[in-house]
C-alpha positions as CSV (number, residue, x, y, z in Angstrom):
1,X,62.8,146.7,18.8
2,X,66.6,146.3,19.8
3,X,68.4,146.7,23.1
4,X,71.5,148.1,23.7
5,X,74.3,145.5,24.7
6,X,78.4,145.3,25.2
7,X,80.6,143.0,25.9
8,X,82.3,143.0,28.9
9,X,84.3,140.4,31.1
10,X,82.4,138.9,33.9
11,X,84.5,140.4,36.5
12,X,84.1,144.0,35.2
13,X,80.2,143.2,35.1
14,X,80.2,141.6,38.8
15,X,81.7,144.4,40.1
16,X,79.1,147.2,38.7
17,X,76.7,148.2,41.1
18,X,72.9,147.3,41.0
19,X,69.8,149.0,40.2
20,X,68.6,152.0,42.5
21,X,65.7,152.0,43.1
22,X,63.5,155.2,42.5
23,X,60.0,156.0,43.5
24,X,58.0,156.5,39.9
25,X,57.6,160.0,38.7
26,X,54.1,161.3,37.7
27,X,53.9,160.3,34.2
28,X,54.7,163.4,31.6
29,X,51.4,164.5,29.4
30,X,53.6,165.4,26.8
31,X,55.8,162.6,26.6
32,X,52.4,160.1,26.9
33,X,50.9,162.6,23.9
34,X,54.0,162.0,21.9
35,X,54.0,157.8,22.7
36,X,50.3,157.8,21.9
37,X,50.9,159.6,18.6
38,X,53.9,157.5,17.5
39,X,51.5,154.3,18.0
40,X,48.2,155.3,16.3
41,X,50.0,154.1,13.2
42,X,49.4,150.7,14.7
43,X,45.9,150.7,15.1
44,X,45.7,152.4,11.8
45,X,46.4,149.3,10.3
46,X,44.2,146.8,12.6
47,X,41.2,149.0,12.4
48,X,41.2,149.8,16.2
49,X,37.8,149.6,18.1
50,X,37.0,149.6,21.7
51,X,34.1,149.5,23.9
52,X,33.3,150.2,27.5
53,X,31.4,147.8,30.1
54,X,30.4,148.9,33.8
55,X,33.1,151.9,33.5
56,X,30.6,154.2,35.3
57,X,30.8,152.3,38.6
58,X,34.8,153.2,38.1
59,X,34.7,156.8,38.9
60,X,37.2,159.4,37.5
61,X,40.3,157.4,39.6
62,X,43.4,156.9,40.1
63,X,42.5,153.0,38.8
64,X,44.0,150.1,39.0
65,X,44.5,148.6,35.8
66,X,45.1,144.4,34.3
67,X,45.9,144.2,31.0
68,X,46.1,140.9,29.3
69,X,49.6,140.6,27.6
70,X,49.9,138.7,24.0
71,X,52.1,141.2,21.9
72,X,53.7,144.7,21.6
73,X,50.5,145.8,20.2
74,X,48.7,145.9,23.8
75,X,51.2,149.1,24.5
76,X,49.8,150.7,21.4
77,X,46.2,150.0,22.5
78,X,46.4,151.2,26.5
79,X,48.0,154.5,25.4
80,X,44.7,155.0,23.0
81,X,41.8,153.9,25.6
82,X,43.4,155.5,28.5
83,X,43.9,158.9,26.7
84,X,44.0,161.9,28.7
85,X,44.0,159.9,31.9
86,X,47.9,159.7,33.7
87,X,49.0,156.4,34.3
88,X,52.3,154.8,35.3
89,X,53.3,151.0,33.7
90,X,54.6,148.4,35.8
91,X,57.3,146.9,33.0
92,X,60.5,144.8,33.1
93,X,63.3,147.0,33.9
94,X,64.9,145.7,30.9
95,X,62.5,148.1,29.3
96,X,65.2,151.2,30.8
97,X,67.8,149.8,29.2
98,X,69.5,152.9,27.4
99,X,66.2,154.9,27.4
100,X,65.9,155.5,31.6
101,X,65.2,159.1,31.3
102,X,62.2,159.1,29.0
103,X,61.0,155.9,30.4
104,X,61.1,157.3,33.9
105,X,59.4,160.8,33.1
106,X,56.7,158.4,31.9
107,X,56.1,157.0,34.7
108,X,57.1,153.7,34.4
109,X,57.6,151.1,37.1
110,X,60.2,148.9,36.7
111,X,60.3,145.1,37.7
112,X,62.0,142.1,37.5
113,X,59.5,139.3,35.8
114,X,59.1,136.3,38.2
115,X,61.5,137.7,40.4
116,X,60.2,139.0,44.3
117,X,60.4,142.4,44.5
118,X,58.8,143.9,47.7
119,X,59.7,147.8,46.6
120,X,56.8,147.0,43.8
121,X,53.7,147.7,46.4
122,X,54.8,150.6,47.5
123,X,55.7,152.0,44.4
124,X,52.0,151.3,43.0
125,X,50.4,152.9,46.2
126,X,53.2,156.0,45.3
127,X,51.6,156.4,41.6
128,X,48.5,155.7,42.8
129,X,48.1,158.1,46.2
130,X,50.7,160.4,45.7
131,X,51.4,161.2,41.6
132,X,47.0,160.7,41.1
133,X,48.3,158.1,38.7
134,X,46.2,155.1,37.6
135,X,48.4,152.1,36.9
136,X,48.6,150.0,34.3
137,X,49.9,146.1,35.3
138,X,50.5,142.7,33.5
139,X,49.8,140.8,35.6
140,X,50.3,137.3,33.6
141,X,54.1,139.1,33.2
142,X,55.0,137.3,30.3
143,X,53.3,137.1,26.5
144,X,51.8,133.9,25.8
145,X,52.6,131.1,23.7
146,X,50.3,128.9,22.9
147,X,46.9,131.8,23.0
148,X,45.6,131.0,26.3
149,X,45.4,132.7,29.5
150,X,49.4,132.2,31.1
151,X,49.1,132.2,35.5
152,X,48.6,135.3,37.4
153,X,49.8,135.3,40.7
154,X,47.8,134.3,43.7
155,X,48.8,137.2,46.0
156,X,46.6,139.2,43.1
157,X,43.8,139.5,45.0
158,X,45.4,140.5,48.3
159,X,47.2,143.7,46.4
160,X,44.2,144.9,45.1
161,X,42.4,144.6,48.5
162,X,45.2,146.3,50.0
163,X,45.5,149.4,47.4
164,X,41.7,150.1,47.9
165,X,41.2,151.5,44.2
166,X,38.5,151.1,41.5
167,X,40.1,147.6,39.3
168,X,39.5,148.0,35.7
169,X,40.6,145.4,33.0
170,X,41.5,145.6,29.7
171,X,40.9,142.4,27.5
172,X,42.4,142.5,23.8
173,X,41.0,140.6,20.9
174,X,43.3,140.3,17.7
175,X,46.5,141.2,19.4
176,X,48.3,137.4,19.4
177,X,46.2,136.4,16.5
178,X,47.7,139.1,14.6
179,X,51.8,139.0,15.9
180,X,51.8,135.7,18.0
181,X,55.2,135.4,19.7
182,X,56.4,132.0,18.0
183,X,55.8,133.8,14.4
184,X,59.4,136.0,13.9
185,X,57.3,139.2,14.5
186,X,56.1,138.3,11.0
187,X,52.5,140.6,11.3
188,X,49.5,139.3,10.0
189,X,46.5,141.2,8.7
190,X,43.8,141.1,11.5
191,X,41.8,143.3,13.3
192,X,42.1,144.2,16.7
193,X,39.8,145.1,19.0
194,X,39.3,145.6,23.2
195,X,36.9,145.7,26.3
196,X,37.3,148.1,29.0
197,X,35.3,146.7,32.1
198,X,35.5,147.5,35.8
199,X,35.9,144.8,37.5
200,X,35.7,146.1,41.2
201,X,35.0,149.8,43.1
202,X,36.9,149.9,46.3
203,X,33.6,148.6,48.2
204,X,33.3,145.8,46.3
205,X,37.1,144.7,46.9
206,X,36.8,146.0,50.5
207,X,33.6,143.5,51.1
208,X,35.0,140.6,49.1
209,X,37.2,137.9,50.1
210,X,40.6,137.4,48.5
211,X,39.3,133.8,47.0
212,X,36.5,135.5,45.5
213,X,38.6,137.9,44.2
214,X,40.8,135.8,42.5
215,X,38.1,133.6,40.9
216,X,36.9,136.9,38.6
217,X,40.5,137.3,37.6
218,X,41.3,133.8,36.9
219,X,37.7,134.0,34.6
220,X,38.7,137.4,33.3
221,X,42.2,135.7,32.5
222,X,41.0,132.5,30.6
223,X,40.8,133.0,27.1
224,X,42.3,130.6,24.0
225,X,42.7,132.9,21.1
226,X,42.8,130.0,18.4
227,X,39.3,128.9,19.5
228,X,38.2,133.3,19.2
229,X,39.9,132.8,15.8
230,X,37.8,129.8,14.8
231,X,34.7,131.2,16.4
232,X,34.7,134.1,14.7
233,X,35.9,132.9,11.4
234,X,38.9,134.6,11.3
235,X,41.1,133.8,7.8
236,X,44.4,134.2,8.0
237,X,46.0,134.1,4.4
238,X,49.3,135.0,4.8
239,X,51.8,131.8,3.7
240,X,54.2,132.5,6.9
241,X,51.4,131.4,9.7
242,X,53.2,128.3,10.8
243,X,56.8,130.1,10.8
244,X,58.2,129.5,13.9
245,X,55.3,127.0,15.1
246,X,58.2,124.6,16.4
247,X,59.2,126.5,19.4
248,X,55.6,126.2,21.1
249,X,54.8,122.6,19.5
250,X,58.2,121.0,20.0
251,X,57.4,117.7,20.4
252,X,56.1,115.1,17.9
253,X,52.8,113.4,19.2
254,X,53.7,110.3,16.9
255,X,57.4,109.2,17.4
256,X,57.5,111.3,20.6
257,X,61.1,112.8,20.0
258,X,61.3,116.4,21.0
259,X,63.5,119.2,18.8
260,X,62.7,117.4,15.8
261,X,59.2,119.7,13.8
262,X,59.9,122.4,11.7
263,X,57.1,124.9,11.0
264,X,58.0,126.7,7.6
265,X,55.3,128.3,5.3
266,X,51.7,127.3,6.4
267,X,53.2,123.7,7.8
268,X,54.7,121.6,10.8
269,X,57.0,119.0,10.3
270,X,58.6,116.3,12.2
271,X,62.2,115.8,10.9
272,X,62.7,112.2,12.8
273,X,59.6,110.6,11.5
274,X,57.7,113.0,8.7
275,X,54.7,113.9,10.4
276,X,53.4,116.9,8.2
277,X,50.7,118.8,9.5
278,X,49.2,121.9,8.1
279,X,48.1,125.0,10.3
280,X,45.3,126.4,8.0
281,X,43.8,129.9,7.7
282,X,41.5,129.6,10.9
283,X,44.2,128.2,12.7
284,X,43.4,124.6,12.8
285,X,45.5,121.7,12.4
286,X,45.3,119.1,9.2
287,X,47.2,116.3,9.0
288,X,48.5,115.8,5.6
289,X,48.7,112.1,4.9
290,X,47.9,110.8,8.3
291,X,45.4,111.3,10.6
292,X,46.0,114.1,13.5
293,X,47.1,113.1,16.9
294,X,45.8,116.8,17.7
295,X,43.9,119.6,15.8
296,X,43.7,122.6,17.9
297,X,47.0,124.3,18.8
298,X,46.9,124.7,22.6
299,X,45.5,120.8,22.8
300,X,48.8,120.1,22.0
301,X,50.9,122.3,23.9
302,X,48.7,120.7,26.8
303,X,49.5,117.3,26.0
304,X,53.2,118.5,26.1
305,X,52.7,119.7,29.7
306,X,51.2,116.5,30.5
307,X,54.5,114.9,28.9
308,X,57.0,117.4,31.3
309,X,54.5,116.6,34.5
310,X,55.1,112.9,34.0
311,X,59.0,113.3,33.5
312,X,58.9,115.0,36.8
313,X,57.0,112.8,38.6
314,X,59.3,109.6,37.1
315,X,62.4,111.8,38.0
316,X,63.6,111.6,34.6
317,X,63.2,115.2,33.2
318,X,66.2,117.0,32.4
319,X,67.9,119.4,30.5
320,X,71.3,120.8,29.8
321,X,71.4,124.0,27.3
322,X,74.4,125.4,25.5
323,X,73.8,128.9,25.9
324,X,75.4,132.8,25.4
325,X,75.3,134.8,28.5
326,X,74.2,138.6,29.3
327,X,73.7,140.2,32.4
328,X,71.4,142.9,33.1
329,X,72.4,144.7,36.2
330,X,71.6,148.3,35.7
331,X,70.0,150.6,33.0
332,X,73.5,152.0,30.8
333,X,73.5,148.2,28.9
334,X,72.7,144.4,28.4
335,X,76.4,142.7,28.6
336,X,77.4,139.8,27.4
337,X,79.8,137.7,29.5
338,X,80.1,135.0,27.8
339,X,79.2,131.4,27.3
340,X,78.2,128.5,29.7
341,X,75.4,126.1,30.4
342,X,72.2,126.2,31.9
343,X,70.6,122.9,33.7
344,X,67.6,122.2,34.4
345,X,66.0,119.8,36.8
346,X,63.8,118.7,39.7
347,X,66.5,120.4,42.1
348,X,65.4,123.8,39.9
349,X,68.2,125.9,37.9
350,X,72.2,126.0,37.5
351,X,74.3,128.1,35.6
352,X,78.0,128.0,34.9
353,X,80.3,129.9,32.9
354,X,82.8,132.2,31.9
355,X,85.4,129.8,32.0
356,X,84.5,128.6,35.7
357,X,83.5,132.0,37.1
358,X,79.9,132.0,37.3
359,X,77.7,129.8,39.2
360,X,74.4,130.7,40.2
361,X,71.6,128.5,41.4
362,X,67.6,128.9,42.0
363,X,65.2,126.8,43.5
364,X,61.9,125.2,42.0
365,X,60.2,127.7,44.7
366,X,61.7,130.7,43.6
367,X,58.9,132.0,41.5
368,X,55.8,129.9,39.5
369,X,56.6,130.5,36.0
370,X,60.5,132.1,34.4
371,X,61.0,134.3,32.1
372,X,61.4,132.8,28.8
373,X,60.7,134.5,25.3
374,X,61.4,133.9,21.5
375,X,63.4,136.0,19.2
376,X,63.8,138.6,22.4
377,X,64.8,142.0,21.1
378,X,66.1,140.5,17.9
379,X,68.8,138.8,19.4
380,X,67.9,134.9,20.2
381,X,65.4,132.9,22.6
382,X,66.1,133.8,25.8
383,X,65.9,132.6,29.2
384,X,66.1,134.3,31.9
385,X,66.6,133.7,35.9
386,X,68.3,135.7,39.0
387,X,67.3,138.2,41.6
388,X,66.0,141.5,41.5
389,X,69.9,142.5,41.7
390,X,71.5,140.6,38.6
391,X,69.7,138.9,36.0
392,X,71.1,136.5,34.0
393,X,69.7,135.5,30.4
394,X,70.3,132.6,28.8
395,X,70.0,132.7,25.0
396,X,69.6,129.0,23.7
397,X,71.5,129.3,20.4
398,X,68.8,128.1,18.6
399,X,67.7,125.4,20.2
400,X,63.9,124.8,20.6
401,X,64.1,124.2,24.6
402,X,62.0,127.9,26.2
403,X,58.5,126.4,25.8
404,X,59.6,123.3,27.4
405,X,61.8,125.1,30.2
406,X,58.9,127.5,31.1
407,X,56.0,124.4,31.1
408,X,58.7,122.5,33.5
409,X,59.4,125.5,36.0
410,X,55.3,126.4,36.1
411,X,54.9,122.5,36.8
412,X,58.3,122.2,39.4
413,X,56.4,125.3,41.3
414,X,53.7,123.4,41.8
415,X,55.3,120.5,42.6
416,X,57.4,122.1,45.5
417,X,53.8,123.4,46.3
418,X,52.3,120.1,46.9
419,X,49.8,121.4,43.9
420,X,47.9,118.8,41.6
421,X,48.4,118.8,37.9
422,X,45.1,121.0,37.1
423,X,46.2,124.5,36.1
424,X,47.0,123.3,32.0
425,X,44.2,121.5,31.2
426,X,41.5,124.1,32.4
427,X,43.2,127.0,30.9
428,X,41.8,126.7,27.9
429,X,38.4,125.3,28.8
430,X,36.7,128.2,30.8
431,X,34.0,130.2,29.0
432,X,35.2,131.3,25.8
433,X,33.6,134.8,24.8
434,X,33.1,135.4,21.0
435,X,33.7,138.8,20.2
């Protein structure tokens, strides 16, 4: 999937006006008919199956729908179980790039990931009380990386109290293990499956306290899809399953340099020192010729959190990325500006460029993660920071640096929060559900 783009001077761009904002329409049958038809050829190939649990207590709606989010293929799968039911999609106004008519006449609710947008409520309880429109959210906002459950927002629970509608979550199985993000949308062949449960009836959320609240999420949210893989005994054959593997494991656990693996073919290599280790089928890691500092993917991605926490704490982390620049401030086009550098430290983010024209800079208590993605509609890795009026993207010219920029912001939030270092190493060690 592309994006439409053009390049324009920086001036030209500052000078455009910003989104406007407009309530969500009630979502087209036809158009979700013709979406839901033009993605069955998806699940066609995955072998699609669902199943409900506790959907009676949910009534006939509008409801309030979380979605776990690990690849393109979750669209293909809402459209399918929610069929025949009108529903609006809370997605990143990126998504209207070019396309704002149809997307709109869907229903869609457009966002800014990790950016505060207080129009957001109110357009929910719009869909919701006014359109009879369930609504479908993200809440975890970006795809994960490593397979395990990415932070939802604390304020969660207080939404769902205040909208007062039946919650029901949707939980996919298959979907990263099939087209994880580091992988160069390289599919494999694995099926793909998904639970429908309701969560909460409006008495339950009306009689429960926000804490409580947020507990079932953060359980309902904790997954590790490389331990499902192994669990279930998932082979994956194809020779291009470590493609890409650098971007999420980007530092070497033995000589401790960071840009320096390589994952080509069904191995991960570390250019500096020659640390080979092999991801095979079920998605474990074998050291070839040494023995493995780390055998299960998102142990190792942890360990690198641990790594950015203790740079932060010593007041040495740091970065400083060459990077192309786009703006997205309305819906007609992504344009490029030009180039500059982003920095990164324990002050938070700045951007310059365009030749000494830009300067923006954000705070570590902005937002609790950023918006950083691989490969992002086919142009680079990406990413992204601003305000709900102009977003600027970042792509990193190739350099292996979003995995390590998005683990530092997550742990800077926290930081500015007075937070202790717990929220990585539990992700992946809540009850695991074989399915």
């Amino acid at each position: 999937m592309k994006i439409k783009t053009e390049r324009r001077s920086y001036e030209e761009v500052a000078g455009l006006p910003s989104w406007e904002h407009k309530k969500p329409k009630k979502p087209s049958k036809v158009l979700a008919a013709v979406a839901r038809t033009g993605l069955q050829g998806e699940l066609k190939k995955v072998g699609f199956t669902w199943e409900k649990v506790d959907m009676e207590k949910a009534g006939d709606g509008p409801w309030m729908i979380l979605m776990n989010h690990c690849s393109f293929t979750d669209l293909a799968i809402a459209f399918e179980v929610l069929k025949g039911r009108p529903f609006s999609i809370v997605c990143t106004s990126d998504a209207l790039v070019g396309k704002e008519g149809i997307m709109r006449s869907l229903g869609c609710i457009p966002t800014c990931k990790f950016v505060s947008d207080m129009t957001l409520i109110s357009d929910m309880d719009h869909a919701l009380n006014v359109n009879k429109a369930s609504v479908l959210m993200f809440p975890e906002a970006g795809y994960s990386l490593d397979g395990t459950g990415t932070k939802i927002p604390d304020r969660l629970g207080i939404l769902l109290k205040k909208l007062k509608h039946p919650v029901v979550m949707i939980t996919s199985y298959g979907s990263f293990t099939r087209d994880p993000l580091y992988n160069n949308l390289q599919k494999r062949d694995v099926k793909v499956s998904c639970r429908m449960k309701c969560l909460f009836t409006p008495e339950e959320l009306a009689n429960a306290k926000v804490r409580e609240i947020n507990e079932v999420l953060a359980e309902e949210f904790t997954f590790d899809y490389f331990r499902w893989q192994q669990e279930n005994e998932i082979r994956i054959d194809e020779p291009f399953r470590a493609d890409g593997l650098n971007r999420i494991l980007y530092k070497c656990p033995h000589c401790l340099k960071e840009g320096t693996t390589e994952g080509k073919g069904i191995t991960l290599k570390c250019n500096s020192c020659g640390a080979t280790y092999e991801l095979d089928p079920y998605g474990q890691l074998k050291g070839v010729g040494l023995e493995p500092k780390f055998t299960h993917v998102p142990d190792w991605f942890a360990w690198q959190r641990e790594e950015v926490r203790k740079e932060l704490e010593s007041g040495t982390y740091s970065l400083e990325i060459p990077c192309e620049i786009a703006i997205l401030k309305d819906a007609k086009a992504l344009y490029f500006v030009g180039s500059g550098t982003l920095r990164h430290d324990a002050g938070g983010f700045v951007l310059d460029g365009c030749d000494g024209k830009l300067h923006y800079e954000q705070a570590p208590s902005v937002s609790y993660s950023v918006n950083a993605d691989y490969f992002w509609y086919e142009i680079d890795d990406v990413v992204s920071i601003g305000t709900k009026e102009c977003l600027y993207y970042c792509f990193t010219k190739g350099r292996d640096v979003v995995a390590k920029t998005r683990i530092a912001a997550e742990e800077l939030y926290k930081l500015s929060k007075g937070e202790k270092n717990h929220g990585s190493t539990e992700k992946g060690a809540g009850k695991q559900e074989t399915r």
